[in-house]
C-alpha positions in Angstrom: 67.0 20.9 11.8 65.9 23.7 14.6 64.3 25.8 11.6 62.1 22.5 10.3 61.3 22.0 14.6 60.5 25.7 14.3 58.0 25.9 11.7 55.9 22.3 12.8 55.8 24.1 15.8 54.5 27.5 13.8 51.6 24.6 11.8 50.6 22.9 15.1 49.7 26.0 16.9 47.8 27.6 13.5 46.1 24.6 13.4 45.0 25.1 16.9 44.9 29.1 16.5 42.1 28.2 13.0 38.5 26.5 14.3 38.0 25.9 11.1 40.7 24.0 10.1 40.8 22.1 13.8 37.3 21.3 12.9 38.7 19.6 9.0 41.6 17.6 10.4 40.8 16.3 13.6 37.0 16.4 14.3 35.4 16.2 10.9 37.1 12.8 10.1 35.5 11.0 13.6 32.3 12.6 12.4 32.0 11.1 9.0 33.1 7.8 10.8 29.8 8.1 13.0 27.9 8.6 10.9 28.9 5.6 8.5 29.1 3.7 11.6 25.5 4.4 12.2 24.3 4.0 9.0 25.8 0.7 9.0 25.4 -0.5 13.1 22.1 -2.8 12.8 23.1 -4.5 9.3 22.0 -7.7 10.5 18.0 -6.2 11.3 15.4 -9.1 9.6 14.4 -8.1 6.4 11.0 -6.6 6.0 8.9 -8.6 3.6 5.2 -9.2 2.5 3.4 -12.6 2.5 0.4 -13.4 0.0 -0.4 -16.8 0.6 -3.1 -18.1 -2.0 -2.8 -21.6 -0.4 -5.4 -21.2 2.1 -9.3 -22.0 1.6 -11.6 -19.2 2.6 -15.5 -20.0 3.6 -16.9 -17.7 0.4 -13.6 -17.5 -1.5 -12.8 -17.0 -4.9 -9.6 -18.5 -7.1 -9.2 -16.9 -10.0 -6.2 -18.1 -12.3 -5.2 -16.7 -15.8 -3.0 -18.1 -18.7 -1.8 -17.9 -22.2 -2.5 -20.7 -24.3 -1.6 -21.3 -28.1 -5.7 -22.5 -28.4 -7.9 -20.9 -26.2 -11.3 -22.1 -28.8 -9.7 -25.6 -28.2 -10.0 -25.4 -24.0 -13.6 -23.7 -24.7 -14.9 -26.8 -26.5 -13.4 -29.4 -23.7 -15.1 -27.3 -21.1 -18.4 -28.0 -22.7 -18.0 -31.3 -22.7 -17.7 -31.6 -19.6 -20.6 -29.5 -18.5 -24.1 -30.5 -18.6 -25.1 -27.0 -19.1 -23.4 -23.9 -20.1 -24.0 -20.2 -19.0 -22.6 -17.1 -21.2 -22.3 -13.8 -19.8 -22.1 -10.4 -21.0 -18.6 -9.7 -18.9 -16.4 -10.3 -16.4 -18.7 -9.0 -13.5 -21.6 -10.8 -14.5 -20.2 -13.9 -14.6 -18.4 -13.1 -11.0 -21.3 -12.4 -9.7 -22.9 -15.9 -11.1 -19.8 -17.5 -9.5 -20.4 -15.6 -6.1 -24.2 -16.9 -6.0 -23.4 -20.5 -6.0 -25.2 -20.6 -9.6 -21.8 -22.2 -11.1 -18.4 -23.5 -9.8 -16.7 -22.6 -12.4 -16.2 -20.2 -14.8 -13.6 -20.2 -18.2 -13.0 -16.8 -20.3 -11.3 -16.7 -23.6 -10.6 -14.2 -25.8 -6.8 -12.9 -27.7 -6.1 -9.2 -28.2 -8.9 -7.6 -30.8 -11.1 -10.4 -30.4 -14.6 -10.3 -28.0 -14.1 -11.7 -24.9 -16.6 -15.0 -23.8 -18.0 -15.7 -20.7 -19.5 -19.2 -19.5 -19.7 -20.8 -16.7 -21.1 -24.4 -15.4 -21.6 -26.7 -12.5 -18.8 -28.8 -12.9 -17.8 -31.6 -10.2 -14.5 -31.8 -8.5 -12.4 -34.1 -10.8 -14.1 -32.1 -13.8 -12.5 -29.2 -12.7 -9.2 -30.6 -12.3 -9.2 -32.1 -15.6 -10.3 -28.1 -17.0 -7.0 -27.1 -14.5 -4.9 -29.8 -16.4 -5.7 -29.1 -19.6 -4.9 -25.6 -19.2 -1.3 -26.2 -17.7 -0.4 -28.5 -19.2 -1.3 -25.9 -22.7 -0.2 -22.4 -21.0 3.0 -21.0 -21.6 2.2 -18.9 -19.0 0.6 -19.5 -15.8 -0.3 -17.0 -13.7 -2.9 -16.9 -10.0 -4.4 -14.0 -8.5 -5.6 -13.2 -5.1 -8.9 -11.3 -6.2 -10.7 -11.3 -9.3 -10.1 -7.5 -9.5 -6.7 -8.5 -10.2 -7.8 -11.4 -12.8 -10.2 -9.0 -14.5 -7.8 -6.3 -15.3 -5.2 -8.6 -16.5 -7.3 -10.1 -19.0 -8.8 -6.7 -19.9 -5.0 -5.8 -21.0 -4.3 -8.7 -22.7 -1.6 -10.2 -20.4 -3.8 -13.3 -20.2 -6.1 -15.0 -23.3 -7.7 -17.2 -21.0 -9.0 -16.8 -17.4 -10.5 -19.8 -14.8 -12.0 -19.4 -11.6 -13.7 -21.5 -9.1 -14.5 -21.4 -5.6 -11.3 -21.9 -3.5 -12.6 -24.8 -1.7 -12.8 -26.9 -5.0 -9.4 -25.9 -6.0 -7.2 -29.2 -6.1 -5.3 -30.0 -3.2 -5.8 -26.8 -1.7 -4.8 -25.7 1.9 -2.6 -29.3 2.9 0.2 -29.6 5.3 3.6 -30.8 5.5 5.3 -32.3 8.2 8.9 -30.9 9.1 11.2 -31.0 12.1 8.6 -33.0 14.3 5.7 -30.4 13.4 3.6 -30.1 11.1 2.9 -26.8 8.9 0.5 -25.0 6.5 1.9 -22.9 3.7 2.0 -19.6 5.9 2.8 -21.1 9.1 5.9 -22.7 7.1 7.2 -19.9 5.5 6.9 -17.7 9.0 8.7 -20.3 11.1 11.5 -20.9 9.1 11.7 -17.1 7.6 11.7 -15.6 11.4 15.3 -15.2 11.9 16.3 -13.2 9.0 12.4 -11.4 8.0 9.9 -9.7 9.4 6.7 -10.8 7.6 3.7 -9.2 7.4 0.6 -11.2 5.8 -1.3 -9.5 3.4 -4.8 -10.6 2.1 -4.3 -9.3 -1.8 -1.2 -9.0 -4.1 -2.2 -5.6 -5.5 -2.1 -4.3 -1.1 1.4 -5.8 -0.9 2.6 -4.1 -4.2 1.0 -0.8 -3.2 3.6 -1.4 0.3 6.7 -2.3 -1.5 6.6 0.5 -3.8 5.9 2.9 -0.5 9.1 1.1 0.9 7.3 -0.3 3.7 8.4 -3.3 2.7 11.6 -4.4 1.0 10.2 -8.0 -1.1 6.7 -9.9 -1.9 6.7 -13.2 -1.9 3.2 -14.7 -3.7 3.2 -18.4 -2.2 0.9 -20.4 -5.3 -2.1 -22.3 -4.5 -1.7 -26.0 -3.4 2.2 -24.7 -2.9 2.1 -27.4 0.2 1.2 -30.2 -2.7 3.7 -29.6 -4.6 6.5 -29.4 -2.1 5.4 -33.2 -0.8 4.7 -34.3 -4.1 7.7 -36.3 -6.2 7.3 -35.5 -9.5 6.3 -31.2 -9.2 8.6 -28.0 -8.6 6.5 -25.3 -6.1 7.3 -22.2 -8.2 6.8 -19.4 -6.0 6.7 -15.5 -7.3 8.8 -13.4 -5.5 8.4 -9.3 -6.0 11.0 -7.1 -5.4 12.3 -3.3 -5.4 14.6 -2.8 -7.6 14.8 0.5 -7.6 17.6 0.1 -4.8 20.4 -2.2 -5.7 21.1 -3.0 -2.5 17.9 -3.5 -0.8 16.7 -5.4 -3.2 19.8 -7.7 -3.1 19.1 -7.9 0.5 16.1 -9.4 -0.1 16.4 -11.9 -2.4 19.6 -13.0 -0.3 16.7 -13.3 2.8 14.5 -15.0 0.7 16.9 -17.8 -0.9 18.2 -18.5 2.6 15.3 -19.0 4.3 13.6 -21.0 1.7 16.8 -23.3 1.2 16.3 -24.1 4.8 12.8 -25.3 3.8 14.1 -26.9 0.7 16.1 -28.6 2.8 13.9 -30.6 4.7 11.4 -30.9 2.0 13.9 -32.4 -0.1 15.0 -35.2 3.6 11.3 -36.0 3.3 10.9 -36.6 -0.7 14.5 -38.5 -1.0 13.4 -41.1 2.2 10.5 -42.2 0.0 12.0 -42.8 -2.7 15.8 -43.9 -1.5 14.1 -46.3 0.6 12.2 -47.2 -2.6 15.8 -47.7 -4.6 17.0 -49.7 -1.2 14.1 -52.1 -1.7 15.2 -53.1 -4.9 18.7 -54.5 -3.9 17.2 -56.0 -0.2 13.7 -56.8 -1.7 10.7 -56.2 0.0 7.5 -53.8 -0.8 8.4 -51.4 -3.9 5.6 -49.0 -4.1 2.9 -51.8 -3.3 4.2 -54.7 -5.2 6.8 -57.0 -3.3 10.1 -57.7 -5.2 13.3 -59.8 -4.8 16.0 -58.2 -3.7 19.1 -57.7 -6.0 21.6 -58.8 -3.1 18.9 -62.0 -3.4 19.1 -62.8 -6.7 23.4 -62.4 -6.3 23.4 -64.8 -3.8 21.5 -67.3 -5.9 23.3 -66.9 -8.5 26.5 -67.3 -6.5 25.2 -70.3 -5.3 24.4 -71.2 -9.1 28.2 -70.7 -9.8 29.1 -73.3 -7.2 27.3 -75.9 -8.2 28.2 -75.4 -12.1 31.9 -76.1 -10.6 32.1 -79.2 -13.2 30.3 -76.8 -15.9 33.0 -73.8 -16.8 31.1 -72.6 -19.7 28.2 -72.0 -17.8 29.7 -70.5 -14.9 31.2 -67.5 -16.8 27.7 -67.2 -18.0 26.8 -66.9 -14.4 29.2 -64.4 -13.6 27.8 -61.9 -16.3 24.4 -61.9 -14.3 26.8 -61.5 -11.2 28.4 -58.7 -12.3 25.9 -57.0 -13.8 24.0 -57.2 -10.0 26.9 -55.7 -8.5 26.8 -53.2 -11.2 22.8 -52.4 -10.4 23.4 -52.2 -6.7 26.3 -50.0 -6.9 24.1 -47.6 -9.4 21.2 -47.3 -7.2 23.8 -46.5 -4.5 24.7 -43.4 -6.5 21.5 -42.7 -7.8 20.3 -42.5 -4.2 23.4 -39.9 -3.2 22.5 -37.9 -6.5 19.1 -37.4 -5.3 19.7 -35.9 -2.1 21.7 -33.6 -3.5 19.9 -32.5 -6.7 16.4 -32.6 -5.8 15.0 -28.9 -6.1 11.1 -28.9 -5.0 11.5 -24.8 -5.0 11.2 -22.5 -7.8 11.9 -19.0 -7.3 10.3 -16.4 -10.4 11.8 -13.3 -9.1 9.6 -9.8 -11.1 10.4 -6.2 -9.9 7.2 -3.8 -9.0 8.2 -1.9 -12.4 6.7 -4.6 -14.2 10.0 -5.6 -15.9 13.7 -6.2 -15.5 15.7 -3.2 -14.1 19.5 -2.8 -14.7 21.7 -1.4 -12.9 21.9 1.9 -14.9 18.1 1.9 -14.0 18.4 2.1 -10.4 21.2 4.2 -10.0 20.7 7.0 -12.1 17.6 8.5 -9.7 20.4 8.3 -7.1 22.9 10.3 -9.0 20.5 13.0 -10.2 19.5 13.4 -6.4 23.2 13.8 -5.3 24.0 16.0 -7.9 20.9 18.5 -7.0 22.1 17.9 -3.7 25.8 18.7 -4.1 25.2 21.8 -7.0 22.2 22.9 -4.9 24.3 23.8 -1.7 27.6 25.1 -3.5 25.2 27.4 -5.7 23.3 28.9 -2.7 25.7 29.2 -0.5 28.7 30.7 -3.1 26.0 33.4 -4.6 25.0 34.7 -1.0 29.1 35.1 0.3 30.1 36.6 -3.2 27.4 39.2 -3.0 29.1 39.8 0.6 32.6 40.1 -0.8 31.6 42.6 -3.5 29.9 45.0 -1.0 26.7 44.1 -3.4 24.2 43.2 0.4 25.4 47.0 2.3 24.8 48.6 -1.2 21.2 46.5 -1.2 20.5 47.5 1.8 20.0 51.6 1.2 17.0 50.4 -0.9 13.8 49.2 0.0 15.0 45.4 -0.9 14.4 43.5 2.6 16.2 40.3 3.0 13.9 38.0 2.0 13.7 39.4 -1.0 17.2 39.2 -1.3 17.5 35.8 -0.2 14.7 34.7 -2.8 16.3 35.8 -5.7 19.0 33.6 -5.2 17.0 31.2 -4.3 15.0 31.3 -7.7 18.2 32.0 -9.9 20.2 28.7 -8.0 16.8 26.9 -8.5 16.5 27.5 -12.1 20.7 26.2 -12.6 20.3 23.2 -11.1 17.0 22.5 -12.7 18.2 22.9 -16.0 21.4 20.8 -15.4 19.6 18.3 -13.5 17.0 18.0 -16.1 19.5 17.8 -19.4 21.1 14.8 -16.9 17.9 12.8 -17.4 17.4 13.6 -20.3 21.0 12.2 -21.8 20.7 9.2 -19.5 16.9 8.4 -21.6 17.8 9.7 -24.6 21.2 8.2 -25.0 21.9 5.2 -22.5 18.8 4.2 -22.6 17.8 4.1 -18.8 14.4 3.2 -18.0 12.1 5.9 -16.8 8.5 5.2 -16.9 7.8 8.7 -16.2 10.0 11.6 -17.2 7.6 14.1 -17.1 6.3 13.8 -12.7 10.3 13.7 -13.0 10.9 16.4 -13.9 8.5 18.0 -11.4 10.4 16.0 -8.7 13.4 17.9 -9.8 12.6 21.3 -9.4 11.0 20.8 -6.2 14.0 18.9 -5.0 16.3 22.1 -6.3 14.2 24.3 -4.3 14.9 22.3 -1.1 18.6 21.5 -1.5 19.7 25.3 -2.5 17.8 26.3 0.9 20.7 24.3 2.9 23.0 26.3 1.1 21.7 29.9 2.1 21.5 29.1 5.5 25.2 27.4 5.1 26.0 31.2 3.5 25.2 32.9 6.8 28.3 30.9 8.5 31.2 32.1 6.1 32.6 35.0 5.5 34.8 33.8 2.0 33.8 31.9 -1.2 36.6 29.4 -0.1 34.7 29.5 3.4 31.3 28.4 2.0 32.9 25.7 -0.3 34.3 24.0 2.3 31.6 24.3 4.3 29.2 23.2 1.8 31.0 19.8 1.1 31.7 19.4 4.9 27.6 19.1 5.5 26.7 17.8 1.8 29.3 14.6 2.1 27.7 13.2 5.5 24.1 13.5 3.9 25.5 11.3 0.9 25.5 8.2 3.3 22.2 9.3 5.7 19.4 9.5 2.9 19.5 5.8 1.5 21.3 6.4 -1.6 24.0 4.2 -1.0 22.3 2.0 2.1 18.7 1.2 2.3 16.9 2.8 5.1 15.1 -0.5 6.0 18.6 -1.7 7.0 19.8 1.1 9.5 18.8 1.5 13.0 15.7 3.2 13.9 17.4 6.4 15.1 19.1 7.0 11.6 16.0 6.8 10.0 14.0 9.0 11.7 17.4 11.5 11.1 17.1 10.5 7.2 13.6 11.9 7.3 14.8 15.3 8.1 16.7 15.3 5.6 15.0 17.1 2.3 17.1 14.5 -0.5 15.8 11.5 1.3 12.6 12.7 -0.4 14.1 13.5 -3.5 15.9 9.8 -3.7 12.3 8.3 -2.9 10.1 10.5 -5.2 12.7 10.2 -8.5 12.8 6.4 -8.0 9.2 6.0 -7.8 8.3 8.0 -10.6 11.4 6.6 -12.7 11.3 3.0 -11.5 8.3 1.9 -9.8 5.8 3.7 -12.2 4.3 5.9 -9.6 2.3 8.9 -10.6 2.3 12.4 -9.0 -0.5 11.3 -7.1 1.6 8.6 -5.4 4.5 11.1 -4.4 2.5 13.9 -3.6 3.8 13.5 -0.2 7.5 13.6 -1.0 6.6 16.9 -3.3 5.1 18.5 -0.4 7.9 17.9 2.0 10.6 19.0 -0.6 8.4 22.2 -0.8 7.6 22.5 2.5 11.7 22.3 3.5 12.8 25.0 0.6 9.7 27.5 2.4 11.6 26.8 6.0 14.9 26.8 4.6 14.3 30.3 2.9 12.7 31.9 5.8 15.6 30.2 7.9 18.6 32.0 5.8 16.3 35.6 5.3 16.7 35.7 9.3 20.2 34.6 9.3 21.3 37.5 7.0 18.7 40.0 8.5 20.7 39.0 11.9 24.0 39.4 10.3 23.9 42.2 8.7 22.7 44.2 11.5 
């Protein structure tokens, strides 16, 4: 027993006696807990999202919708009927521009893939152009709205739409209305600002095509594209407000965050839109068994006609045959009154006057091999990038290779660089055969593998930088392994790859952005997922660059200093 006292004794003190090792077991384990705890500290921050609301009637404004119908010859025929006179134009400008003058109010465009596209337009009334609105909806099997006729233009021009309407936004149907909730009375924006204020921070946006450019820059986590007359058909009975809600997929998380904002918030408005619809018509359902006004013509009550009848029954007393024939009708009113009982209960809690269509900024469905392989690819440059530098900078030390190096004319950043260029071309080519097997053989979306590509060898450059400066701080290959994974780990949890940076405090973020793979995360995804160009991630290329220069210059000055 004294010998096993002896030798804890002997660990505790080389524990003490080895900084290194001190640092592993009792320091490094608080440190990683920080920096989680960081990461993590302001979970509950409001989500921030971007508002296009086409519900709203500009002085001067345009409202251009586009669809696909089965028949778009059949709709052109209808809308001559109904105008007096009909202009054609020679495209999609002209005929804006007709619109814009106040020469029509309203234009129609029809045309399928490989057929020439028609212009007209006409001065049609109000309740003509509803009927043109109908008849479109009521065809389309799908219906889409766009903020500017930029939008409308180029979506028709790529075939996404076979017919396209517009008319000034003032004419549009039941544009613009409000809705009273909780003793005050709201417009579409106002609504979805008071009751979204806990959990969002929403900024308005004027276009669609502004708030996509912002989600895809991660200014913004979600877009939510609130329809025109969206008010209307949140009061009205019979219609479902379908609202288009964008999101970043890109990031699992974030963009599960957002739709979780987003369905909360709007169930607390479905909510009281659904009080407000199921009073009409429950009080409606009521009339019928107490009597009263039903919609504007005054009925008998069930509970009326029962009593009658049970008065009936009583005088019938001599008269059995008759009075079971009464009791059928009784019965039958009990039956009634207890049905539109339930009926009224069912309502309240199956009425659904919200519609969520929930798109991604890639322009289709991502899964979840999508999103996460831009993550992985980062980490991995990351985590070979540092073990590469750092390891071919110490073994050079342990073989005598830099004294030797040092009788030539070889300075050290020229000694520096060519690790840096042999590290950089290693994890380049393993980091590019990665994305290549994940598109090749699982069948993960990229949208551009070549500006990935690019993204990756810039990213290399920067990552194997850390790991030349980490070289200067060990003297053993076991010493810069450790070292290496004792800085990568930490950086795992900093650079939004497995948080999103929207959700961490403000001082984590501005640490994330000194960190070169938050760049790398945010390039790879937007040229993988988002369908970014080079162009759009210039600025993350540049950093990336910009930190492997720094990084190198850093780790020539570390070893000039050490080895003299």
């Amino acid at each position: 027993m004294r010998g096993w006292k002896a030798l804890v004794a002997k660990d505790w003190k080389l524990i003490f006696r080895n900084r290194l090792l001190l640092a592993i077991l009792v320091i490094y384990p608080f440190l990683i807990m920080g920096v989680i705890g960081a990461a993590f500290y302001d979970v509950g921050r409001p989500v921030p999202i971007g508002l296009v609301n086409l519900d709203r009637a500009g002085p001067g404004e345009q409202a251009w919708s586009g669809a696909v119908v089965p028949s778009p010859r059949g709709l052109e025929r209808r809308f001559r009927r109904r105008a007096v006179q009909v202009e054609e134009y020679g495209s999609g400008e002209e005929a804006e521009a007709a619109l814009a003058a106040d020469r029509v109010s309203a234009l129609l465009a029809t045309g399928d893939p490989g057929e020439t596209e028609l212009w007209m337009g006409a001065d049609l009334s109000r309740d003509e152009i509803a009927a043109t609105i109908l008849d479109v909806q009521t065809e389309t099997e799908v219906w889409r709205e766009y903020s500017t006729a930029q939008e409308a233009l180029a979506s028709f021009a790529q075939g996404e739409v076979n017919v396209v309407f517009a008319i000034r936004e003032g004419d549009y149907p039941y544009i613009g209305e409000t809705i009273w909730l909780e003793d005050e009375n709201y417009d579409a924006a106002s609504l979805v600002l008071r009751f979204g204020q806990d959990v969002t921070e929403i900024e308005e946006y004027t276009s669609e095509s502004e708030a996509r450019d912002d989600l895809k820059r991660g200014r913004i986590d979600a877009v939510i594209v609130l329809p025109r007359a969206f008010v209307h058909q949140l009061k009205t009975l019979d219609e479902i407000a379908r609202v288009q809600v964008i999101i970043d997929q890109s990031n699992l998380v974030k963009a599960e965050f957002a739709e979780t904002s987003i369905r909360g918030f709007l169930s607390r408005v479905q909510e009281g839109v659904v009080e407000n619809k199921t009073q009409a018509v429950v009080a409606g359902l009521y009339v019928l068994v107490t009597g009263g006004d039903f919609f504007g013509t005054e009925v008998v009550g069930l509970e009326q006609i029962r009593e009658n009848l049970e008065s009936l029954k009583q005088s019938l007393q001599d008269r059995p045959d008759l009075q079971e024939m009464v009791d059928v009708g009784i019965d039958l009113a009990n039956t009634v009154i207890s049905d539109i009982e339930d009926a009224a209960a069912y309502l309240r809690g199956t009425a659904l006057p919200i519609d969520l269509e929930i798109s991604s900024v890639a322009g289709r469905p991502l899964s979840a091999k999508d999103a996460v392989v831009p993550s992985l690819i980062a980490l991995s440059i990351l985590w070979t990038g540092v073990l590469s530098g750092a390891i071919l900078m110490v073994i050079e030390d342990e073989e005598g290779m830099r004294i030797r190096l040092g009788l030539t004319e070889m300075g050290s950043f020229a000694l520096v660089g060519s690790k840096l260029i042999l590290a950089t071309a290693v994890v380049f080519v393993q980091s590019a055969v990665m994305l290549l097997l994940a598109v090749a053989v699982f069948g993960v979306f990229a949208s551009n593998a070549a500006a990935a590509l690019l993204v990756i060898a810039a990213a290399s450059f920067s990552c194997i930088g850390i790991g030349l400066v980490i070289a200067a701080f060990a003297r053993q290959v076991a010493g810069a392994v450790i070292l290496s994974v004792l800085v990568s780990f930490p950086l795992i949890f900093m650079t939004g790859a497995v948080f999103p940076l929207s959700q961490m405090p403000a001082f984590m973020q501005w640490i994330a952005r000194a960190i070169p793979l938050t760049y790398a995360i945010e390039a790879l995804s937007g040229v993988m997922l988002r369908g970014e160009s080079l162009a759009d991630v210039a600025w993350q290329l540049g950093v990336l660059i910009a930190f492997g220069v720094v990084l190198l210059t850093l780790g020539s000055l570390l070893v000039r200093r050490r080895t003299d």
